[in-house]
C-alpha positions, 0 to 999 in steps of 0.5 A, a space after each residue: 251489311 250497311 243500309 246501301 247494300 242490303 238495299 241493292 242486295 234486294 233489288 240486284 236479287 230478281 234481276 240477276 235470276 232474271 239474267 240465270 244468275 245469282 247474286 253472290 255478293 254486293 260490296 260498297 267501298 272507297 278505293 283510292 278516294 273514290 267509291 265503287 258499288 260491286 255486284 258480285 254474281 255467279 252462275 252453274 259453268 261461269 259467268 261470262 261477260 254478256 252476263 254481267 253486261 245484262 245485270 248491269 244494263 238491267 240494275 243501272 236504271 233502277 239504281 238511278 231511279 232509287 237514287 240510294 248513294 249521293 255521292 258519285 260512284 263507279 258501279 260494276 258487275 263482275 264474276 264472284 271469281 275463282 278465289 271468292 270469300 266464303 261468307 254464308 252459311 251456304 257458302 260453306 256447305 257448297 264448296 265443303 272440301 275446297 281448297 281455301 285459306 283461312 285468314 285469322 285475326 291474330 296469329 296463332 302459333 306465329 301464323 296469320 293465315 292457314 290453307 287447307 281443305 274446308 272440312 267443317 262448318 259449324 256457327 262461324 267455327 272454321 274445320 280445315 284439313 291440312 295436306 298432312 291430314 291434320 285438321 285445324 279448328 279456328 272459332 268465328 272469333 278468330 276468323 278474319 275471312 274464308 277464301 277459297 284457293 286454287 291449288 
């Protein structure tokens, strides 16, 4: 994670329990030409619309006080969403069963992703569960990134 998002990681943190959420993940990326600062937050039974209306209304002041990024940049706050990546360790342990989709580096047997359920998680090493019941291992070095799917 770079210095930005740490820093906002830390600071988007009380806020968003605060507001009765968690913060889920904080992204900063150039789209398009232009940068976007992304909270991304979760709650038990969804996020709604207030609740991202209340961490922003909340985190903006303070990322305008602390004066982090330089350059102009658009900020939002959104749901970590159905679909999420699945990037700590506890990210793992909760959705352990979930539908999802395994993106790799590098092909293996000509395919680049594999979907399945999440069956084991152990030091960055991915366990899926094929629908033919098979189970799949992907080392840390292969994995690209865990996303969870709708089936």
């Amino acid at each position: 994670m770079s210095k930005i998002t740490e820093t906002v990681a830390e600071l988007a943190e009380p806020i968003c329990k605060e507001c009765g959420c968690e913060l889920w993940d904080v992204e900063y990326i150039k789209e398009a030409g232009e940068w976007f600062l992304r909270v991304y937050i979760d709650k038990e039974g969804g996020v709604s619309i207030n609740d991202c209306v209340a961490v922003t209304h909340a985190l903006d002041p303070i990322l305008d006080e602390r004066d982090l990024i330089q350059d102009s940049y658009t900020f939002e706050v959104s749901s970590a969403g159905v679909e999420r990546k699945l990037q700590r360790d506890s990210d793992f342990e909760r959705f352990m069963g979930s539908f999802c989709a395994v993106k790799l580096y590098k092909a293996r047997e000509g395919k680049k992703e594999y979907t399945g359920y999440l069956a084991g998680y152990n030091a960055g090493d991915v366990t899926i569960r094929l629908k033919t019941g098979d189970e799949i291992t992907f080392t840390k070095a292969e994995v690209a990134s865990v996303q969870l799917r709708i089936e």
